[in-house]
C-alpha positions as protocol buffer text, in pm:
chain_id: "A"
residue {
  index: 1
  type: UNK
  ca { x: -11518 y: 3801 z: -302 }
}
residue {
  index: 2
  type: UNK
  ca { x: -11640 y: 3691 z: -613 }
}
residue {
  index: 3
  type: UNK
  ca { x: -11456 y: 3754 z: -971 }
}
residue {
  index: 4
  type: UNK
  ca { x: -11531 y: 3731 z: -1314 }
}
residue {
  index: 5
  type: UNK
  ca { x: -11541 y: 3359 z: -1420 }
}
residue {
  index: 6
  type: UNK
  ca { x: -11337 y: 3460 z: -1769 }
}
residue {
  index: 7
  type: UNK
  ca { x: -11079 y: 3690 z: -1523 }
}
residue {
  index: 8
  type: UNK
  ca { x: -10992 y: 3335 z: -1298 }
}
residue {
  index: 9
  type: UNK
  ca { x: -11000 y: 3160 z: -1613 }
}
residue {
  index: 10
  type: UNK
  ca { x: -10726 y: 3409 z: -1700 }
}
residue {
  index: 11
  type: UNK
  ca { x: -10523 y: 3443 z: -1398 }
}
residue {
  index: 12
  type: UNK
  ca { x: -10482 y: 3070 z: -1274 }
}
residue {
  index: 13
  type: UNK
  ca { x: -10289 y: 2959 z: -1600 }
}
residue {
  index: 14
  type: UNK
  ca { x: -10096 y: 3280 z: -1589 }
}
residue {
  index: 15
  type: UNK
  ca { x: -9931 y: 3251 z: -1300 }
}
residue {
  index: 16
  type: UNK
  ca { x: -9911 y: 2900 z: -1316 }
}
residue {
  index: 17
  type: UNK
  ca { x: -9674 y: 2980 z: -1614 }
}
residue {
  index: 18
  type: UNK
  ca { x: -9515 y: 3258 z: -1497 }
}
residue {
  index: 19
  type: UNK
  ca { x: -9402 y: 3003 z: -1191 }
}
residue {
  index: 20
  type: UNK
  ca { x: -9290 y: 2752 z: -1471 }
}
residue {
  index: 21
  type: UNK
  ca { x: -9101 y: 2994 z: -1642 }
}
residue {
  index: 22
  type: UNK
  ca { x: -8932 y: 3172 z: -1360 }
}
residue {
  index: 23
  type: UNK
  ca { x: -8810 y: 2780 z: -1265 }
}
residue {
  index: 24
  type: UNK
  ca { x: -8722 y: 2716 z: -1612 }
}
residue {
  index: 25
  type: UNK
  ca { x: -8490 y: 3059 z: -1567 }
}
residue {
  index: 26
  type: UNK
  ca { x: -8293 y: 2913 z: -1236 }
}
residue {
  index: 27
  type: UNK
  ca { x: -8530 y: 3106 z: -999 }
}
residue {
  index: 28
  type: UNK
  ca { x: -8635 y: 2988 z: -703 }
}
residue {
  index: 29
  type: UNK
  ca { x: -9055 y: 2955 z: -650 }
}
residue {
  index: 30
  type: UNK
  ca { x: -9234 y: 2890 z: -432 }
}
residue {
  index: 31
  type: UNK
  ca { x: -9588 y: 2860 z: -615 }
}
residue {
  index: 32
  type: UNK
  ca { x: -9898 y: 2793 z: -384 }
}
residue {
  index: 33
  type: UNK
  ca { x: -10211 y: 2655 z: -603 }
}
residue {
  index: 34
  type: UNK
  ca { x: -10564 y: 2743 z: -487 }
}
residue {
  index: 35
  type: UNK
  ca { x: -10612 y: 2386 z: -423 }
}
residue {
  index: 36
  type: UNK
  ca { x: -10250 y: 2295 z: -211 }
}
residue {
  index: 37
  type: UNK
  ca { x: -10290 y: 2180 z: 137 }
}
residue {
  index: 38
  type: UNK
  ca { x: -10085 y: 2401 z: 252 }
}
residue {
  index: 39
  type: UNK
  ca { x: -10232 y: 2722 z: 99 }
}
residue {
  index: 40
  type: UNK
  ca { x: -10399 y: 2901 z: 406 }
}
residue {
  index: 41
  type: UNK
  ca { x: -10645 y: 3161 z: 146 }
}
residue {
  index: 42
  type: UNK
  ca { x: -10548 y: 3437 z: 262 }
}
residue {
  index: 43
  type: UNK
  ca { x: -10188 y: 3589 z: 122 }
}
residue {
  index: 44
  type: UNK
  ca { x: -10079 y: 3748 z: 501 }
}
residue {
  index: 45
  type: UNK
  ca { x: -10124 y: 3386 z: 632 }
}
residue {
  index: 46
  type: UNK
  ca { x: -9948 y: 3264 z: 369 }
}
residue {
  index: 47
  type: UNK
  ca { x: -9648 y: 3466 z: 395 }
}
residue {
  index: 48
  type: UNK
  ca { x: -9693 y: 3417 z: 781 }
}
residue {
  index: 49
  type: UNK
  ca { x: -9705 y: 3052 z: 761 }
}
residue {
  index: 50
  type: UNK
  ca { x: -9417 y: 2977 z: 467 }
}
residue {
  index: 51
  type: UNK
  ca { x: -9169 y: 3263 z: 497 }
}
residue {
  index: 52
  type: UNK
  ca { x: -8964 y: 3429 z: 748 }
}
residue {
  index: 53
  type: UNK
  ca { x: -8954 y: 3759 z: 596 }
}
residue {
  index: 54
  type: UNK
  ca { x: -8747 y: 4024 z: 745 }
}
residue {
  index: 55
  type: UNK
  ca { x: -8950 y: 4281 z: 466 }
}
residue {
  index: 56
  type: UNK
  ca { x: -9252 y: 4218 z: 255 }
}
residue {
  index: 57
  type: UNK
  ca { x: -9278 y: 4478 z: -59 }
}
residue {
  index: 58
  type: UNK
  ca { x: -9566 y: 4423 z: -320 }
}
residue {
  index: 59
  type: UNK
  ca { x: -9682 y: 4576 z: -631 }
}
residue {
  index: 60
  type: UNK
  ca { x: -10079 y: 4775 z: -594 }
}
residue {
  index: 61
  type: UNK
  ca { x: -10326 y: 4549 z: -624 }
}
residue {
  index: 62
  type: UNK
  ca { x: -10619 y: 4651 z: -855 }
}
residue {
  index: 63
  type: UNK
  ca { x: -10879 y: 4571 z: -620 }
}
residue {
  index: 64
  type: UNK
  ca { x: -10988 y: 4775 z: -313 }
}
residue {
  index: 65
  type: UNK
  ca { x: -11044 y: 4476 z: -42 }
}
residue {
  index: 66
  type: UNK
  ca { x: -10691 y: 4353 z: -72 }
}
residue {
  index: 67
  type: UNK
  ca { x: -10492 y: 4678 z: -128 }
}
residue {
  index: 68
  type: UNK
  ca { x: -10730 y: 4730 z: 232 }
}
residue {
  index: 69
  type: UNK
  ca { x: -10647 y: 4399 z: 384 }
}
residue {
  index: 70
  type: UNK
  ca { x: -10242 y: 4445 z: 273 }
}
residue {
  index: 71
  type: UNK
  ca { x: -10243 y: 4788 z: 430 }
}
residue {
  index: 72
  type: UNK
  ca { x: -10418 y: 4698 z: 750 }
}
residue {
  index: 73
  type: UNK
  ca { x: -10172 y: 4383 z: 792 }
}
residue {
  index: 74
  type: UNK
  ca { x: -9890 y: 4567 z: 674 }
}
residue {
  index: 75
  type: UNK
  ca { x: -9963 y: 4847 z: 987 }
}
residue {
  index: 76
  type: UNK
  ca { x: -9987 y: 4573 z: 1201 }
}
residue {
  index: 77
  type: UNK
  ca { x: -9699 y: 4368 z: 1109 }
}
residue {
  index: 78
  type: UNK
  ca { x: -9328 y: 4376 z: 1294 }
}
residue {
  index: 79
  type: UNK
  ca { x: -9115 y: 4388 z: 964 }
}
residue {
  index: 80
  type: UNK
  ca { x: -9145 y: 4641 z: 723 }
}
residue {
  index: 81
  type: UNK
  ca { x: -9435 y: 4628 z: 423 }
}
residue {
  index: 82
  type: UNK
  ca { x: -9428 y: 4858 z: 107 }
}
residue {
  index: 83
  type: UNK
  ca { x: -9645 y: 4841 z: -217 }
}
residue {
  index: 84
  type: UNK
  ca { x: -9484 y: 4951 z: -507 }
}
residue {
  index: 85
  type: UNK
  ca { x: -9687 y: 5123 z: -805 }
}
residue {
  index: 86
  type: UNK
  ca { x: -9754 y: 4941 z: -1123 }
}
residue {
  index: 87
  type: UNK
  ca { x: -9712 y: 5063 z: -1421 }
}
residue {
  index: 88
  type: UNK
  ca { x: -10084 y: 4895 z: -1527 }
}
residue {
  index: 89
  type: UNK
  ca { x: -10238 y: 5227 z: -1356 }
}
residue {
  index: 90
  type: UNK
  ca { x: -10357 y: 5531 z: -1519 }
}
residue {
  index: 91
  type: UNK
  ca { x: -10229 y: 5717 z: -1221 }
}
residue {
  index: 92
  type: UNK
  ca { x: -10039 y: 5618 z: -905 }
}
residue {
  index: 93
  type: UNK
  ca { x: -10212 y: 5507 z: -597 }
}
residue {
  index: 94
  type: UNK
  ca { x: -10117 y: 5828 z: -405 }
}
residue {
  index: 95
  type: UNK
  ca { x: -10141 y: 6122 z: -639 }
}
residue {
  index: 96
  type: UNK
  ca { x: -10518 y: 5988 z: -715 }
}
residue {
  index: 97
  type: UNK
  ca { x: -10610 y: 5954 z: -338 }
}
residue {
  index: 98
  type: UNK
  ca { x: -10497 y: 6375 z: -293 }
}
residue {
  index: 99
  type: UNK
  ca { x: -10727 y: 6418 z: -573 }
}
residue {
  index: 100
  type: UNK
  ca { x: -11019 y: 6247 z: -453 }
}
residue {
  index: 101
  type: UNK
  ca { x: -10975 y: 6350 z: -94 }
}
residue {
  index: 102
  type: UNK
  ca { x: -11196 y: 6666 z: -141 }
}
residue {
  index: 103
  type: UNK
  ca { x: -11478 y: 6488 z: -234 }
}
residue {
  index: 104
  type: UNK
  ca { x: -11727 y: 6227 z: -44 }
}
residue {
  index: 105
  type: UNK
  ca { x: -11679 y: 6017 z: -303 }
}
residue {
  index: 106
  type: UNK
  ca { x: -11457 y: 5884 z: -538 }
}
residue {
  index: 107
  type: UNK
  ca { x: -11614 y: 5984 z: -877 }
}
residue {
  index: 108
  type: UNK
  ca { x: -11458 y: 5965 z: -1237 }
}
residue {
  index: 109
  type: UNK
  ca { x: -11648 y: 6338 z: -1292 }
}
residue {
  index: 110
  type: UNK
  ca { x: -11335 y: 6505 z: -1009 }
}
residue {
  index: 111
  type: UNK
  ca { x: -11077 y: 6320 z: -1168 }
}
């Protein structure tokens, strides 16, 4: 999937930090750069491969593929998965969905 060069540019050094900081705070990280060996590109296989969760719970994404590809996984998956709302919506994931569910598509004119 390709991104807006200026939105990487963006994101990379932010959660770089945010990993820095969080350390800096007595937290334990485990930060996985797009570049480590061990980063398998793909956040399920990541969490497969580095974690043994007993429950995975994450905050919406904001794009459709991987609020898609954390659902289908999620389904899928032997320990519990729940996304969370963030508060960086206009409206929760759900809500929206009931809205838009009477229409073939999902237009900003229904909502």
């Amino acid at each position: 999937m390709l991104h807006h060069a200026q939105k990487i540019l963006a994101i990379l050094p932010a959660m770089r930090d945010m990993a820095r900081q969080l350390r800096k705070d007595g937290l334990k990280v485990h930060y996985l750069a797009i570049d480590d060996a061990g980063n398998q590109q793909f956040i399920c296989a990541n969490i497969d491969a580095h974690y043994q969760a007993v429950a995975v719970e994450y905050q919406a994404p904001d794009e459709w593929r991987l609020d898609q590809q954390l659902y289908d996984y999620g389904r899928r998956s032997t320990i519990p998965w729940r996304m969370v709302d963030s508060d960086h919506f206009y409206a929760v994931h759900n809500p929206a969905a009931d809205i838009f569910s009477r229409h073939k598509q999902w237009r900003m004119e229904f909502f």
